[in-house]
Residue frames as qw, qx, qy, qz and C-alpha x, y, z in Angstrom:
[[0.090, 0.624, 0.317, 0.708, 7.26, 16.11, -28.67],
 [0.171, -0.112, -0.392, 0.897, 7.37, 19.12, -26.38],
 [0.220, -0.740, -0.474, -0.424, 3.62, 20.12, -25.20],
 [0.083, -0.311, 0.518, -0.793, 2.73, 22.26, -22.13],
 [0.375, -0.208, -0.880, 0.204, 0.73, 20.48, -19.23],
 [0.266, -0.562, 0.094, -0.777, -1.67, 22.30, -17.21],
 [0.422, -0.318, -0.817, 0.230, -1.80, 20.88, -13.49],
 [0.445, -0.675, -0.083, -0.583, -3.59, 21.48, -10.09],
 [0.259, 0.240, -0.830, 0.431, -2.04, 21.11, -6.53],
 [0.339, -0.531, -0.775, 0.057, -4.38, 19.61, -4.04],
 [0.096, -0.780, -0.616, -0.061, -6.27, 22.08, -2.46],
 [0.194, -0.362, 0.168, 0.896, -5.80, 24.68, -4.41],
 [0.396, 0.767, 0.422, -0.276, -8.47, 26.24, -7.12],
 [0.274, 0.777, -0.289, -0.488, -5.48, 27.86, -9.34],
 [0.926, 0.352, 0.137, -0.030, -3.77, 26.14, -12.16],
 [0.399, -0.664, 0.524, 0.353, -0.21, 25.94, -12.78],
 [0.809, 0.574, -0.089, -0.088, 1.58, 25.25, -16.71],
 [0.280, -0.789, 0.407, 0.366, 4.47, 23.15, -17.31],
 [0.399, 0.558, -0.675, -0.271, 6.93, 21.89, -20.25],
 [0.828, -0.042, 0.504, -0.243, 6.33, 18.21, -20.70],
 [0.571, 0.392, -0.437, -0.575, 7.74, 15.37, -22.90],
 [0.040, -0.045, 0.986, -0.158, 6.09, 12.52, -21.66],
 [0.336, -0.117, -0.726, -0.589, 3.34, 10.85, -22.37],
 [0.013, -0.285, -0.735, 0.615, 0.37, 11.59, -19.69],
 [0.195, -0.405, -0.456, -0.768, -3.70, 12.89, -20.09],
 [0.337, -0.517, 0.164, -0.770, -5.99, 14.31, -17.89],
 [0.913, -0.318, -0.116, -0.229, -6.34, 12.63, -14.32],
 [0.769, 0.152, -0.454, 0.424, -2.41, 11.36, -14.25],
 [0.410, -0.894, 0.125, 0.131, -0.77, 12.76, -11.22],
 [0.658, 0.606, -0.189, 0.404, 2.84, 13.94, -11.66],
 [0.611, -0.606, -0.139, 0.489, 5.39, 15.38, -9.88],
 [0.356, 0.868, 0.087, 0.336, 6.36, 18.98, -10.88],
 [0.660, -0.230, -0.193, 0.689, 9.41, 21.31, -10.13],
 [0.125, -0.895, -0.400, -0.154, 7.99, 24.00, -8.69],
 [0.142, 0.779, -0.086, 0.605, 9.26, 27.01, -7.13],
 [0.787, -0.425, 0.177, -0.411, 8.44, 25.34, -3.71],
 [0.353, -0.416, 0.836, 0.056, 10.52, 22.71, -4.57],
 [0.241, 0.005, -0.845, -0.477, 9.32, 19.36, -6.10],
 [0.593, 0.062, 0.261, -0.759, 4.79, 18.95, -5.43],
 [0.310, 0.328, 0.891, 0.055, 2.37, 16.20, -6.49],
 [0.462, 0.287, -0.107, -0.832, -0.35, 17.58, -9.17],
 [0.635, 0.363, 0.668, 0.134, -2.96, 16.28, -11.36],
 [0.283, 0.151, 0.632, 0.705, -3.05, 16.82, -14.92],
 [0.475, 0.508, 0.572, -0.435, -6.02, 18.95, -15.51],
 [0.614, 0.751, -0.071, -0.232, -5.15, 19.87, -19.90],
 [0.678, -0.177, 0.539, 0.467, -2.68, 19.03, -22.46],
 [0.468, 0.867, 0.105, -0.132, -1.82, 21.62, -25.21],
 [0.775, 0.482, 0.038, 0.408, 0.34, 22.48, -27.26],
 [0.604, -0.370, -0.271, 0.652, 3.57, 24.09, -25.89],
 [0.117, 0.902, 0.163, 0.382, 3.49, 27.80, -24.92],
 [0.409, 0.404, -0.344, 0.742, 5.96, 30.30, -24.05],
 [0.512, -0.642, 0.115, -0.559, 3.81, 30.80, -20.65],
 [0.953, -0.282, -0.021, -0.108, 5.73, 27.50, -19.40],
 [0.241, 0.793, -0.532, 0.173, 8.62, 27.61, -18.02],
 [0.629, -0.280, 0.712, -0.140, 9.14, 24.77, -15.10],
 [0.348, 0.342, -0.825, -0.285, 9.27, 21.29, -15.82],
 [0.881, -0.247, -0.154, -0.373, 7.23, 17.93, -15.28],
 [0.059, -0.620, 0.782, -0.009, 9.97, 15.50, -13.59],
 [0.033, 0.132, -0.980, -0.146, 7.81, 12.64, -13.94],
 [0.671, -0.305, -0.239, -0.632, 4.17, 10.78, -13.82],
 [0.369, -0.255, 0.719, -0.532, 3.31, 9.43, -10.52],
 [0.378, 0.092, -0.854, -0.344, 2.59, 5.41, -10.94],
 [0.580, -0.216, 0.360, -0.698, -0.80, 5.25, -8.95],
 [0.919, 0.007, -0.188, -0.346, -1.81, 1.97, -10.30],
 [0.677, 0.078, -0.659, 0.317, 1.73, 0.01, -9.10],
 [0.022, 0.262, -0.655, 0.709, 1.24, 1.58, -5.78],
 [0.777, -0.116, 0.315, -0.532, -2.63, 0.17, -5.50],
 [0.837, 0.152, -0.523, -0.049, -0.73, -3.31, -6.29],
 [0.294, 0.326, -0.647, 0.624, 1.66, -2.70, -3.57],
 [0.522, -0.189, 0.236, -0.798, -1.63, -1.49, -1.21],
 [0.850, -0.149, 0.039, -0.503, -3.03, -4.77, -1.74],
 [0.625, 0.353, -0.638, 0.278, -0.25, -6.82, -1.40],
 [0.019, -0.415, 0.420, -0.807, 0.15, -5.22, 2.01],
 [0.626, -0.239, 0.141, -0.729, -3.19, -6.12, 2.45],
 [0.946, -0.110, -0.214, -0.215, -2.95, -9.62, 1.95],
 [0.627, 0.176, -0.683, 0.330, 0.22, -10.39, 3.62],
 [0.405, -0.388, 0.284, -0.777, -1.63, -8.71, 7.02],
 [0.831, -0.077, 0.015, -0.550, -4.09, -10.89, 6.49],
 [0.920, 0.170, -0.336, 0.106, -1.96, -14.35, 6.09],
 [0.150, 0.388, -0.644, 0.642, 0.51, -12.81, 8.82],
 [0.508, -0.213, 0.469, -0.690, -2.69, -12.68, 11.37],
 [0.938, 0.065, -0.222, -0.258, -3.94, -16.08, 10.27],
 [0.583, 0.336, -0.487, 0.557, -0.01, -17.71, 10.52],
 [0.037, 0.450, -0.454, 0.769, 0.08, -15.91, 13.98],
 [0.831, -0.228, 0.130, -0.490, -3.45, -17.36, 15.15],
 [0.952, 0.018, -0.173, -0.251, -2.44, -20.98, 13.96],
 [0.422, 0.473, -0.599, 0.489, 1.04, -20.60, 15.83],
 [0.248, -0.411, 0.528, -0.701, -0.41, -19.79, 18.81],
 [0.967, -0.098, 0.011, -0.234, -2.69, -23.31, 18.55],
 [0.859, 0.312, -0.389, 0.118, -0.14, -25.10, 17.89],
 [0.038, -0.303, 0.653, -0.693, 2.24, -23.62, 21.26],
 [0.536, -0.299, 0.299, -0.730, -0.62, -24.36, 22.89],
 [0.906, 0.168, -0.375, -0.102, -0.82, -27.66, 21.80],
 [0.612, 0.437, -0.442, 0.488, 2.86, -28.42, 22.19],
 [0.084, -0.515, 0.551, -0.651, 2.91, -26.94, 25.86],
 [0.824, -0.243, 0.214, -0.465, -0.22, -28.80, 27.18],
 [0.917, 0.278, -0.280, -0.061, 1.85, -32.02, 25.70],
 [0.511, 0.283, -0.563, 0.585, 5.01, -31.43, 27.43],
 [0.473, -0.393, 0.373, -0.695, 3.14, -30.83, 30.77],
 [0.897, -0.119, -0.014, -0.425, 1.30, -33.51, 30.60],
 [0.708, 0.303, -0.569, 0.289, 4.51, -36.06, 29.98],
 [0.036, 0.471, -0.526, 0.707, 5.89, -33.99, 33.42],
 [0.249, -0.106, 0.593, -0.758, 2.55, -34.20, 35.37],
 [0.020, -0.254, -0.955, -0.155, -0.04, -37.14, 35.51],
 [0.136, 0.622, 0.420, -0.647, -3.07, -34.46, 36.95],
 [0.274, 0.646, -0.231, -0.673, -2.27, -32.38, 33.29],
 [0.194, -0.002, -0.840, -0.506, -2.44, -35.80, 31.23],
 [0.161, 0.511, 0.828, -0.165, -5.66, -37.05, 33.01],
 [0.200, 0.521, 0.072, -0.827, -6.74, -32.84, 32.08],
 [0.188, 0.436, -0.582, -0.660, -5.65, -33.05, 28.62],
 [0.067, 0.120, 0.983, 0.121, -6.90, -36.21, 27.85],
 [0.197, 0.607, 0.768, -0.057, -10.51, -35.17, 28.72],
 [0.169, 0.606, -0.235, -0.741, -9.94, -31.58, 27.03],
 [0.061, 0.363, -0.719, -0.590, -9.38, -33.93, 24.22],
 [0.222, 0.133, 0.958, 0.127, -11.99, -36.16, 24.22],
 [0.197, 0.735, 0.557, -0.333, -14.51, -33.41, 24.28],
 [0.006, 0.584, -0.241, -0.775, -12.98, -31.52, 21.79],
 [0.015, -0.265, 0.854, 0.447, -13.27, -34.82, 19.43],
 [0.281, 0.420, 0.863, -0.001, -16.89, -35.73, 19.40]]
């Protein structure tokens, strides 16, 4: 069913009507085809359709799969910088080990690096 939509573009104070048949209520954000081109709005009414509306909505802007994406993001940061920390132990490991084989000074090191690390 054809209604008309009343949005608002961010900071702005006027209101703006268009043709809508999708299913959206006050708060959604959308994406209108404006005169300007295509805009972000929010929803601020939903009435019934009036011959003051001529544009179209082109769609409703999916805010809640992009704060899934947002926190994805967030946790693969967070498990990248972990993964990155427990690489670098592990080089470090792995280098002091193959020194030491080479040089008898860097096993006697390692060795007591290690014993104090272990009590």
């Amino acid at each position: 069913m054809l209604k008309t939509v009343t949005v608002r573009y961010k900071n702005t104070y006027q209101d703006y009507d268009f043709i809508t048949d999708l299913d959206l209520k006050k708060g959604d954000y959308v994406v209108t085809d404006s005169s300007n081109g295509y805009n972000v709005a929010e929803v601020m009414a939903i009435k019934e359709l009036t011959n003051k509306s001529k544009k179209w909505i082109v769609c409703k802007v999916d805010i809640d799969q992009h704060k899934i994406r947002m926190e994805k993001e967030k946790e693969i940061k967070k498990i990248r910088g972990k993964l990155e920390q427990r690489r670098k132990q592990i080089e470090e490991s792995e280098v002091y080990n193959i020194l030491a084989q080479k040089d008898k000074e860097m096993a006697k090191l390692l060795e007591e690096y290690n014993e104090i690390i272990n009590k």
